[in-house]
C-alpha positions as CSV (number, residue, x, y, z in Angstrom):
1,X,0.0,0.0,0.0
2,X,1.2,3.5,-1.0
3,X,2.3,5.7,1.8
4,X,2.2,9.4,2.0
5,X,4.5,11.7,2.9
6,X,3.1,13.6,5.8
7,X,5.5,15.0,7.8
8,X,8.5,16.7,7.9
9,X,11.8,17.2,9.9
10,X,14.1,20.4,10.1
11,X,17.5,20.2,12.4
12,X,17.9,23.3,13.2
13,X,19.7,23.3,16.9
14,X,23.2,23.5,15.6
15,X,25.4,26.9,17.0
16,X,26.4,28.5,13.6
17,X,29.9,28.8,14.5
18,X,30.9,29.7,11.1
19,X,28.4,32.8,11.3
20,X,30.3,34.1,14.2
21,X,29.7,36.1,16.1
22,X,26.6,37.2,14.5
23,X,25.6,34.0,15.8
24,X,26.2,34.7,19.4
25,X,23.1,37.2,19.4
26,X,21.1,35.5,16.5
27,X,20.1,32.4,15.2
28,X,20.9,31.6,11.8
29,X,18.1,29.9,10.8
30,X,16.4,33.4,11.3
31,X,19.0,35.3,8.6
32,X,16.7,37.3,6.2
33,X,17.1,36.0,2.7
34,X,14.6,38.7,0.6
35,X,12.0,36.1,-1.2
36,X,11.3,36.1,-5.0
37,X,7.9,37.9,-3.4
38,X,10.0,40.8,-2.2
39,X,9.3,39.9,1.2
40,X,12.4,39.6,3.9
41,X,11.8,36.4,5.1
42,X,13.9,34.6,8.1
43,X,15.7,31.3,6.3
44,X,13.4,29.2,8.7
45,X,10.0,30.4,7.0
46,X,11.6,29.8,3.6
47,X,12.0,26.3,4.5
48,X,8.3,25.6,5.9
49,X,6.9,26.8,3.3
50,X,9.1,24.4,0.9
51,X,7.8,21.7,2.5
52,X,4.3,23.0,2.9
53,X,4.1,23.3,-0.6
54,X,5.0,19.6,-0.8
55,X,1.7,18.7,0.8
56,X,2.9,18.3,4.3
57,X,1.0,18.4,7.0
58,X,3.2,18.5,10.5
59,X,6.2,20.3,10.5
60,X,8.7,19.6,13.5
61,X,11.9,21.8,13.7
62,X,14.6,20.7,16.4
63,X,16.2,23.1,18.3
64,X,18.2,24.1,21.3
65,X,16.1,24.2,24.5
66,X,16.9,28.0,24.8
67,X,15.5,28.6,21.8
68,X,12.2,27.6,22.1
69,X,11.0,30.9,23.3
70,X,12.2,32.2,20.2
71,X,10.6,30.0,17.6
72,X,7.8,30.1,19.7
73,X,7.1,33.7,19.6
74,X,7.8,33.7,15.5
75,X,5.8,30.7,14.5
76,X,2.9,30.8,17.3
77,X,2.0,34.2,19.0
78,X,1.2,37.1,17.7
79,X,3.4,40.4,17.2
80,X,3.8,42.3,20.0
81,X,0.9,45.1,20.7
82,X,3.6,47.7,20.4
83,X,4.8,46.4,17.2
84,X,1.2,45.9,15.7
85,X,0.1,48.9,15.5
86,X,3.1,49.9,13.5
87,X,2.6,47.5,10.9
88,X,0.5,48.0,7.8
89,X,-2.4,45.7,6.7
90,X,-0.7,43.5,4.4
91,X,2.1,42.7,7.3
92,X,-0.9,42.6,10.0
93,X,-2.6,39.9,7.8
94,X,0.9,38.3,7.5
95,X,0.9,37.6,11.1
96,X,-1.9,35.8,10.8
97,X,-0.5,34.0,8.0
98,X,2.6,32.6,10.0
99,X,0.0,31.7,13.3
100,X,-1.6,29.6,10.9
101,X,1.5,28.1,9.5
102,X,3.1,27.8,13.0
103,X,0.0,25.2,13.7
104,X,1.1,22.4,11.8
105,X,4.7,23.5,13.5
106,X,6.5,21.8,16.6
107,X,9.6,21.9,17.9
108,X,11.4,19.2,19.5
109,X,14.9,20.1,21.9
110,X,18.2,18.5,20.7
111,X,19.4,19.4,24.6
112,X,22.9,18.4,23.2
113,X,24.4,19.4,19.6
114,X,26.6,16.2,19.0
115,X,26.0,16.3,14.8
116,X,23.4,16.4,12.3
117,X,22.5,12.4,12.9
118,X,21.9,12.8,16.2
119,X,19.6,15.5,15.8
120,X,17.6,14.1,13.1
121,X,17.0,11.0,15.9
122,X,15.9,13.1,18.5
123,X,12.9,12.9,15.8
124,X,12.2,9.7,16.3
125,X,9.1,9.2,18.5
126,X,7.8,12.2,16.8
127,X,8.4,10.8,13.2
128,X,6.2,7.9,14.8
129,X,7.4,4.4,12.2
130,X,6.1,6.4,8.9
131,X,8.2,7.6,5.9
132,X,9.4,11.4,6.5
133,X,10.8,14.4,4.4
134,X,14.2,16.2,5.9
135,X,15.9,18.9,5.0
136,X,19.1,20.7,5.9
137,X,18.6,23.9,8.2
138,X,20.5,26.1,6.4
139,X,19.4,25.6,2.7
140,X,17.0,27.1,0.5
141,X,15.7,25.6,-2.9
142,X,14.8,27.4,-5.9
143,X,12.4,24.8,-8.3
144,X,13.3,25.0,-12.2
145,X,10.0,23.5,-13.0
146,X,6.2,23.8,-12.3
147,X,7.0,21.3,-9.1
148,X,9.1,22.6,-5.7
149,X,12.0,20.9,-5.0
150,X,10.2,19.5,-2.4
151,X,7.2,18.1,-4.0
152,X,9.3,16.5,-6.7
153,X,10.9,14.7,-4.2
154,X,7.4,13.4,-3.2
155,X,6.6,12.4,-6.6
156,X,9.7,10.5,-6.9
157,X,9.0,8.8,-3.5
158,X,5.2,7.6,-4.5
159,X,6.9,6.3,-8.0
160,X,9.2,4.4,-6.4
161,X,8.1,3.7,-2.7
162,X,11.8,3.5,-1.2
163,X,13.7,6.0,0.3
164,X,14.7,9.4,-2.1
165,X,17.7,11.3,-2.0
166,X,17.6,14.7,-3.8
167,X,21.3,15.2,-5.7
168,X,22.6,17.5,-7.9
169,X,26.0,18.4,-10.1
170,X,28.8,19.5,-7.8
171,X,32.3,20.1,-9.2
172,X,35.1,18.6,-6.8
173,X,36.6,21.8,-5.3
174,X,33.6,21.7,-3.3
175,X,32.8,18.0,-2.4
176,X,35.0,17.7,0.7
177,X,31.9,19.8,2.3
178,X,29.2,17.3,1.1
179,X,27.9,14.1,0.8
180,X,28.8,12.4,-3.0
181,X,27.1,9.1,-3.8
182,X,27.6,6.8,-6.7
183,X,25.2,3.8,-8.2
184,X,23.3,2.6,-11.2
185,X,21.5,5.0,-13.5
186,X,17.5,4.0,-13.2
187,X,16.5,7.1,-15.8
188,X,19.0,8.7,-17.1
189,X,20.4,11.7,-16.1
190,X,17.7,11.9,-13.2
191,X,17.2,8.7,-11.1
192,X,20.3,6.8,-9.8
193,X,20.0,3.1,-7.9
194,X,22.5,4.4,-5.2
195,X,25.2,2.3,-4.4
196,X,27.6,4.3,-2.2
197,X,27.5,7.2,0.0
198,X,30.3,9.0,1.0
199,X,30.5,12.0,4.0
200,X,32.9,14.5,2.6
201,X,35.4,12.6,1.0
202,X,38.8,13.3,-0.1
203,X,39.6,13.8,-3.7
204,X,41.5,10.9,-4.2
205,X,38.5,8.5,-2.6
206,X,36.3,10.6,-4.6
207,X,38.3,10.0,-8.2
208,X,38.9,6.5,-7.3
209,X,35.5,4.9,-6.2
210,X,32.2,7.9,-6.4
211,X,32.9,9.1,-10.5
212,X,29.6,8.6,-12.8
213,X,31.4,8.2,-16.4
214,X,28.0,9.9,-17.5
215,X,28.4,13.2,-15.3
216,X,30.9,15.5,-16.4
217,X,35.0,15.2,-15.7
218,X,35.8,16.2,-11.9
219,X,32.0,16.8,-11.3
220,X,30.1,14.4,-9.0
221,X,26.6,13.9,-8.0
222,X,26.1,15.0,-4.5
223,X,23.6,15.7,-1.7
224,X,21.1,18.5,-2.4
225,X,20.1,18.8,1.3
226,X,16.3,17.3,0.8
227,X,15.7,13.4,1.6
228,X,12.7,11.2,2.0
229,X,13.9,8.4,4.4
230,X,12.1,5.9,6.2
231,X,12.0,5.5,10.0
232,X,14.7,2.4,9.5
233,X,17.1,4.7,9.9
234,X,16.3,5.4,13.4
235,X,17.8,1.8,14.1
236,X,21.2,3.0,12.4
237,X,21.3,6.3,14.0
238,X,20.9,4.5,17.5
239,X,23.2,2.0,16.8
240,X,25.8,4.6,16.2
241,X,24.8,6.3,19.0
242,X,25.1,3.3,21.7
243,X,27.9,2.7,20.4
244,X,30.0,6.2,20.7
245,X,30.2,5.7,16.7
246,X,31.1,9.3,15.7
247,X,32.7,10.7,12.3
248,X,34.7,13.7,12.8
249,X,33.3,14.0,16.0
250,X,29.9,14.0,15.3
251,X,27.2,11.6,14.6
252,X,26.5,11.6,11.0
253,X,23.2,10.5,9.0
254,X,25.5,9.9,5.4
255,X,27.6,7.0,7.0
256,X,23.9,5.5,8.8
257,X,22.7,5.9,5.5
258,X,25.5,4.4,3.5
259,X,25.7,1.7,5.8
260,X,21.6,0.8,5.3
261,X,22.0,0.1,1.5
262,X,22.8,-3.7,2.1
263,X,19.6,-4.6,3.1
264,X,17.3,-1.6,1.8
265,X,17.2,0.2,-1.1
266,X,18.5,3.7,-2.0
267,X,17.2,5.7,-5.1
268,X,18.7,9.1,-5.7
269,X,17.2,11.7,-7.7
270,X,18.5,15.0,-9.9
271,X,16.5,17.8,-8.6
272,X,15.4,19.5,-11.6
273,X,16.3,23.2,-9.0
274,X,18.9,24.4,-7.3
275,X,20.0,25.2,-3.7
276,X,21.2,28.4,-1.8
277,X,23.1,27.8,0.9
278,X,23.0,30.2,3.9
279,X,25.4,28.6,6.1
280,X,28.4,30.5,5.9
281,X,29.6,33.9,5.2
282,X,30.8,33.3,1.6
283,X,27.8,31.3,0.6
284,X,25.4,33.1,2.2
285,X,26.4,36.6,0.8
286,X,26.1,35.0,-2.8
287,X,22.5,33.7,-1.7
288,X,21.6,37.1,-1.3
289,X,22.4,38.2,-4.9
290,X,21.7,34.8,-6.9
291,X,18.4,33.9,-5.1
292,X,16.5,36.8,-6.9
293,X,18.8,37.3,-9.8
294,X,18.4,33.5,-10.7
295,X,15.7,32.5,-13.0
296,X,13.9,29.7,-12.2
């Protein structure tokens, strides 16, 4: 029987050291990016609304305890009475707009930051044993077709009922920073049977065991920072976690992941889109500029 997609996770606990020390006063995930709308929008909202316009119905975002107050207050009370009256109509009604979204929102504490894995499993009795969508913290997408990235992701997921990793073209002076993966193409050019995942790998792993002959010389297919995985993965990331298993100091989803595809299958897909990342100073400067100048 099909499943559906129905909720989604967003880790967003992490201390954005590389923001420093803008970070010691604000949270990242609440850096304006100015929306193809024209409306400054904290990174946060950006990525609700990708995934509401996915079709998803709960939303949990994980966070530092001493932060709930914070995403609190954006996503689920009103604007302060001294504030309100300042605002015009349109930003009035858009209040109302993000108390609405904020109901489909919760927020679950990561009360300590020991890597991207180990927040996405403090998910776990939320996610509840059903199929999820996750996405990076500090990404936004940009679709190139009628489809989000997000709700392509979906449709690959009720095509081919396994888990979906969303991938696109990266050239190698940037693939030490990602996760690259290597397989079997399904479709051509735009669904891959994965075989092999790898968390930031060297060049010389990279040019030895993760290079499609079918994608460009010293280009690789990476991670796009959207998945849809199923709640197996909760088994891996606790395993690691028992067992003090950390990479690079952290606990990592990519290796849980890359260590699953014995006995389940792995599909990943081209995201017909592209991704902004807002995650450090360099990246996130050119985010502001390509975001609107980028045609879609």
């Amino acid at each position: 029987m099909s499943q559906s997609i129905t909720k989604a996770v967003i880790p967003a606990a992490g201390f954005g050291t590389r923001l420093y020390p803008t970070t010691k006063v604000f949270k990242k995930e609440f850096f304006p990016v100015i929306d193809r709308d024209g409306i400054a929008k904290p990174v946060i909202l950006m990525l609700v609304e990708e995934l509401l316009s996915a079709g998803i119905e709960e939303i949990a975002i994980v966070i530092q305890p001493d932060d709930l107050p914070l995403f609190q207050y954006f996503f689920q009370r009103p604007v302060k009475a001294g504030l309100a009256e300042k605002l015009s109509a349109d930003n009035q009604d858009y209040d109302r707009y993000l108390l609405h979204i904020g109901k489909r929102v919760t927020f679950i504490p990561q009360e300590t930051q020991e890597g991207y894995g180990h927040a996405v499993y403090c998910a776990r009795n939320w996610v509840n044993d059903q199929p999820f969508l996750l996405t990076l913290g500090d990404h936004i997408y940009l679709s190139h077709t009628g489809l989000s990235c997000a709700k392509q992701l979906v449709e690959i997921y009720k095509e081919y009922q396994t888990g979906v990793i969303a991938l696109t073209i990266m050239a190698e002076e940037i693939i030490h920073k990602a996760g690259i993966v290597t397989g079997d193409w399904l479709s051509p050019d735009s669904v891959i049977n994965i075989t092999k995942l790898s968390e930031k790998p060297d060049l010389n792993y990279a040019r030895s065991h993760l290079q499609l002959p079918e994608i460009a010389h010293r280009n690789y297919l990476g991670v796009f920072g959207l998945y849809i995985l199923d709640s197996y993965i909760f088994d891996y990331l606790e395993m690691d976690i028992i067992n003090g298993q950390r990479y690079r100091g952290e606990f990592q989803l990519t290796t849980c992941l890359d260590r699953s595809l014995a006995g389940h299958p792995l599909i990943g897909y081209r995201v017909r889109g592209q991704y902004f990342d807002t995650g450090m100073p360099e990246f996130y400067r050119q985010t502001l500029w390509d975001f609107l100048l980028t045609q879609p």
